[in-house]
N, C-alpha and C positions, 0 to 999 in steps of 0.2 A: 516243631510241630504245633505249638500254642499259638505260635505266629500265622500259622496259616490256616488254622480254625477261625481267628479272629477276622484274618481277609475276609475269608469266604460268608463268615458270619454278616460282616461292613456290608459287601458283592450282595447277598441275597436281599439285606434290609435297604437298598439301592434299588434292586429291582424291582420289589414290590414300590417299595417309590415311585418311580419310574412308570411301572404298570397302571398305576393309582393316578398319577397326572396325567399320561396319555389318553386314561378311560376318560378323564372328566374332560379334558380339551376336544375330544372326539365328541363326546356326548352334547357339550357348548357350542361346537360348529353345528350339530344337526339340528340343534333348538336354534339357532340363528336363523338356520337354512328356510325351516318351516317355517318362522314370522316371517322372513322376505317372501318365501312365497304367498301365504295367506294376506300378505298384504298389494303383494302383485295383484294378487286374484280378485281384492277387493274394490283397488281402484280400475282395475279393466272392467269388472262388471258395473263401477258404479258409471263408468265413461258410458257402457250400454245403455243400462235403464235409469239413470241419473239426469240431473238437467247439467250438462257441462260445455261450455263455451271455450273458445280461445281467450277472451277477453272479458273485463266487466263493460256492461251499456256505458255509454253508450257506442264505444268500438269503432272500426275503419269501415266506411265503404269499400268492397274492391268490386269488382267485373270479373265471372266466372264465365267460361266459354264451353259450351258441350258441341261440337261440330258436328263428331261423327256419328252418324246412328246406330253405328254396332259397337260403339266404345261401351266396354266393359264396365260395370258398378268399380270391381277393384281399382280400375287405370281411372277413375274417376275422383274416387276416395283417395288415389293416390296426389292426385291432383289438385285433390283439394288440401290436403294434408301439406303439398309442397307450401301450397299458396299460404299458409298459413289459417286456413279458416277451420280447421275441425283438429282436435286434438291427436286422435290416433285412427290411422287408417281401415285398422282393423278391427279397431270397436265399431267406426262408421258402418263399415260393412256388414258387421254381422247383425246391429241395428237395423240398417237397411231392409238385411233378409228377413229378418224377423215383421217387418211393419209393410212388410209387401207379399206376407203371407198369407193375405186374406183372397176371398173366392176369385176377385177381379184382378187380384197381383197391381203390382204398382209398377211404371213405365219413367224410362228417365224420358226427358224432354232435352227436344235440341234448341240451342240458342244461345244469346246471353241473358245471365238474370246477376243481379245487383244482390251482392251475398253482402252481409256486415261479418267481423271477427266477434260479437260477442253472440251472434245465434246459436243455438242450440242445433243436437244433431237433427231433432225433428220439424225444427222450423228450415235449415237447409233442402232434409228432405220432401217437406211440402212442398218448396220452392223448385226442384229441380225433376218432381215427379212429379206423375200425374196418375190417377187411378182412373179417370173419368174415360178417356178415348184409349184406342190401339195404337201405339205406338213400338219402345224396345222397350222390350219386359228387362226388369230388371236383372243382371246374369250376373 
């Protein structure tokens, strides 16, 4: 019977063990979790309102092409994001909507224009917009 008080004595000061590591490796993944995200969060918004390029200057020429007049801002930013000139599609984009939020809205332009890999997302989008005439509002 002393034998099986002592088990069970071992068994419990095991489980509290047990329970004590599990609490803190649980508690260690959630503080991990939250810096990856807070830091996700940080470099997306600084991709927004930050100056950030693909490259440092002085960078590649490339030839960007807008054809269609109804192509979308997203299939655009997608586009550009392939080509390698803008960091993240979806920072571009929501940049975009934000800087084409003003009374006159901003308009993409069809054409080719001469984009570099180290411009910024606001010098792209001077380049590829236009606020002055009617054209496709940005979508």
């Amino acid at each position: 019977m002393a034998n099986n008080d002592g088990t069970r004595a071992a068994l419990n000061v095991v489980k509290v063990f047990m329970s004590i590591f599990l609490s803190i490796i649980f508690y260690m993944l959630v503080v991990i979790a939250i810096m990856k995200a807070g830091k996700f969060s940080y470099d997306f918004m600084y991709q927004i309102f930050g100056d950030v390029s693909v490259q440092e200057a002085p960078g590649t020429d490339l030839e960007f092409e807008v054809n269609d007049e109804n192509e979308s801002l997203m299939s655009v930013a997608s586009r550009l994001e392939y080509s390698k000139l803008i960091v993240n599609k979806y920072s571009f984009f929501i940049r975009a909507k934000l800087d084409s939020s003003g009374i006159s809205g901003a308009y993409i332009k069809t054409g080719t224009f001469e984009l570099n890999t180290s411009m910024n997302y606001a010098d792209i989008l001077s380049v590829i917009t236009d606020k002055s005439t009617e054209g496709d509002e940005v979508k």
